[in-house]
C-alpha positions as CSV (number, residue, x, y, z in Angstrom):
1,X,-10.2,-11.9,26.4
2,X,-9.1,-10.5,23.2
3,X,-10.0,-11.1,19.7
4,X,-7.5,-12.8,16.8
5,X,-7.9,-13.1,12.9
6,X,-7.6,-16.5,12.1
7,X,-7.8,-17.8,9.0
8,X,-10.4,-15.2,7.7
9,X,-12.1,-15.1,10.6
10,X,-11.9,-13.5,14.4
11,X,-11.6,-15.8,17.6
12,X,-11.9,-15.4,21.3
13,X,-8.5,-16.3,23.0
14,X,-7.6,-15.6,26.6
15,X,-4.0,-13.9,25.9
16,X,-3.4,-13.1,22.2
17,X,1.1,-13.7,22.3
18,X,0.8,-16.8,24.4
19,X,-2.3,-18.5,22.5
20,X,-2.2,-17.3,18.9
21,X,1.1,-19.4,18.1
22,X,-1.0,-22.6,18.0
23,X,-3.6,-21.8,16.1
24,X,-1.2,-22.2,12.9
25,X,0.8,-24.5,11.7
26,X,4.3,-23.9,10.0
27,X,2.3,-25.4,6.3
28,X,0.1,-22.0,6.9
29,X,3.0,-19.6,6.8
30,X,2.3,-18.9,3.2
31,X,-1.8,-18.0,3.6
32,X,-0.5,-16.1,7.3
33,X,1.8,-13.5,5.5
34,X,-1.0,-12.7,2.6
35,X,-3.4,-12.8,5.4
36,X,-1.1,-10.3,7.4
37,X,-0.2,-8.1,3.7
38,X,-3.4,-8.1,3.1
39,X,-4.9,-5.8,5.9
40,X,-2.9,-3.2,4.8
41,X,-2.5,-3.4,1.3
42,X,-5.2,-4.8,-1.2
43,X,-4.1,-7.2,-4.4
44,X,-4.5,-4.0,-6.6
45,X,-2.4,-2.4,-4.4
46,X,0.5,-4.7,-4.1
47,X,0.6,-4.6,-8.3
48,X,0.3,-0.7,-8.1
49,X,3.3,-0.5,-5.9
50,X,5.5,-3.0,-7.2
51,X,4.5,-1.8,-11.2
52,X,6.1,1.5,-10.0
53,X,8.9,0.6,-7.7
54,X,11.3,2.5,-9.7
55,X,9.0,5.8,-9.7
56,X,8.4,5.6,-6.1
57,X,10.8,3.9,-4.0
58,X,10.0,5.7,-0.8
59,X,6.5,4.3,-1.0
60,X,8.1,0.9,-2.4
61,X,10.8,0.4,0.6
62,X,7.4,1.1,3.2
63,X,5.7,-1.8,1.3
64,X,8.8,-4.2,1.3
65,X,9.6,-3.4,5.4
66,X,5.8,-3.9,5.8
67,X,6.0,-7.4,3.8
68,X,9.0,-8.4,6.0
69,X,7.1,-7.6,9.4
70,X,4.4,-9.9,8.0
71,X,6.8,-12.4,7.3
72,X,8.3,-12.0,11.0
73,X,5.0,-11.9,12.6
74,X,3.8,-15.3,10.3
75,X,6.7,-17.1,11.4
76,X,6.1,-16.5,14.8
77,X,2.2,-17.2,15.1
78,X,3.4,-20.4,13.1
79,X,6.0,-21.5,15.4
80,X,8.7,-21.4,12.6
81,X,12.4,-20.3,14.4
């Protein structure tokens, strides 16, 4: 048994890559990425980094790889190909 955040919450599942991807559906992509963003990176955060993408890229380019991993990741616990 492991545990998976759902939709704010955490649920029992049996085997987290083989049962996740039906818990969503490809309308949740959307609330799955800011979901996924958001347990690294707080709202605050998100306006910090991208107000001073210029100043800091390094720390900008981390945030933008992170938000496509997200993306990724929502796609495929939403069964989007």
């Amino acid at each position: 048994m492991s545990l998976a955040y759902v939709n704010g919450e955490y649920l029992e599942i049996e085997s987290h890559s083989e049962n996740i991807q039906n818990v969503y559906s490809s309308d949740d992509y959307g609330k799955v990425v800011e979901e996924l963003i958001l347990e690294k990176y707080s709202y605050g955060q998100e306006i910090a980094i991208l107000r001073q993408k210029e100043a800091k890229p390094e720390e900008y380019t981390e945030y933008y790889n992170y938000c496509e991993e997200c993306k990724t990741e929502a796609k495929r616990l939403c069964g989007i190909n």
